[in-house]
N, C-alpha and C positions, 0 to 999 in steps of 0.2 A: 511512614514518615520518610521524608526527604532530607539530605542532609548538603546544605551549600556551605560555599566560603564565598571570599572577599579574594580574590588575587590581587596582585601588587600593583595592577591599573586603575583599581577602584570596579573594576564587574565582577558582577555575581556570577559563580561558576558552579554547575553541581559536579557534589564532592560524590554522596553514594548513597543507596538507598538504605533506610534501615532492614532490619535483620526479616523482620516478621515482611515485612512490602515486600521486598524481593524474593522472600519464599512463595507471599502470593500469586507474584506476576509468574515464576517459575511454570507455579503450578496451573495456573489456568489460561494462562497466553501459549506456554508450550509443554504441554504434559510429557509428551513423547521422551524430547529432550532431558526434561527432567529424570526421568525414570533411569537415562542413559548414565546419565551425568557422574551416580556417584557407586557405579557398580565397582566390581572388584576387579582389579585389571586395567583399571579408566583411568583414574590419576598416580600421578606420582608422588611421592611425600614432599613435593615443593610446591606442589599444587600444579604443575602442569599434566599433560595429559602424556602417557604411555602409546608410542607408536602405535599398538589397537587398542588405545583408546581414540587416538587420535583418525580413526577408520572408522569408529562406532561413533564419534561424536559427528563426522561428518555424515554419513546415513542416516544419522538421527534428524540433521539440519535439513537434508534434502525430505525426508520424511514428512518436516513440519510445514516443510514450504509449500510443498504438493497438498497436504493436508487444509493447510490453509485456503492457499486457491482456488480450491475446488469447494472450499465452502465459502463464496463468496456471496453474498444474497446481490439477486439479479435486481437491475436498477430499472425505471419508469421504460415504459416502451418510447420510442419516437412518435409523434402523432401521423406526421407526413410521410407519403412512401418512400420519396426522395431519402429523407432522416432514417428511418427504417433501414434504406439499404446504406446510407453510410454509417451509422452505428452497427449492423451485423460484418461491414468489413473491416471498422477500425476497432469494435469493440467499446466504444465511448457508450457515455450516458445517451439514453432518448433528446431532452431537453438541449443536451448539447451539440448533437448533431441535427437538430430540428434548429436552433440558434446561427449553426453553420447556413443551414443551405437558407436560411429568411434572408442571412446576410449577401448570398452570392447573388440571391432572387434580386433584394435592390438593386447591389451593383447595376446587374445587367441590365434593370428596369433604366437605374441615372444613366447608364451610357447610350441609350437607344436616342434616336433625331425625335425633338417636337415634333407632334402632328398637328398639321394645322387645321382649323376649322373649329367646330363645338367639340368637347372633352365632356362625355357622360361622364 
């Protein structure tokens, strides 16, 4: 469950997630984190976190970021060699670096002098 208001402009703003969704997202977007989050030593009874908690929660974040990253599922290959080697040095999607170089291929074709005579 999602929980919105109305602010004083008339927009919709969200307020906060319900109890049970945000234990979900806890748990399965960032496990690691989670795990961290409510050891002994980690928060303070105001709810903020204790100087090593506030060391564990940041190891914990860099933990999930690396984590994440590296399980990125790998996107379409480029078709074109051209595409190919600009997505392995930008790291872009196949299609997108195949998009690039179609586009740079016109350019360069519209700026080239008519030739004249028959045009196979």
């Amino acid at each position: 469950m999602l929980d919105f208001r109305l602010n004083d402009d008339g927009q919709i703003e969200f307020n906060q997630f319900g109890e049970d969704t945000e234990a979900f997202i806890w748990g399965t977007a960032y496990p690691m984190l989670e795990e961290v989050r409510y050891r002994e030593g980690v928060l303070r009874p105001d709810g903020g976190y204790t100087p090593e908690g506030e060391k564990v929660i940041r190891k914990a974040v860099e933990q999930e970021r690396k984590r994440l990253w590296e399980n990125q599922p790998k996107g379409p290959e480029a078709e074109t060699e051209a595409g190919k080697e600009l997505q392995e040095q930008l790291g872009m999607a196949g299609p997108v670096a195949d998009h690039f170089i179609q586009e740079r291929a016109r350019r360069i074709l519209e700026s080239l002098p008519p030739k004249k005579g028959k045009i196979n």
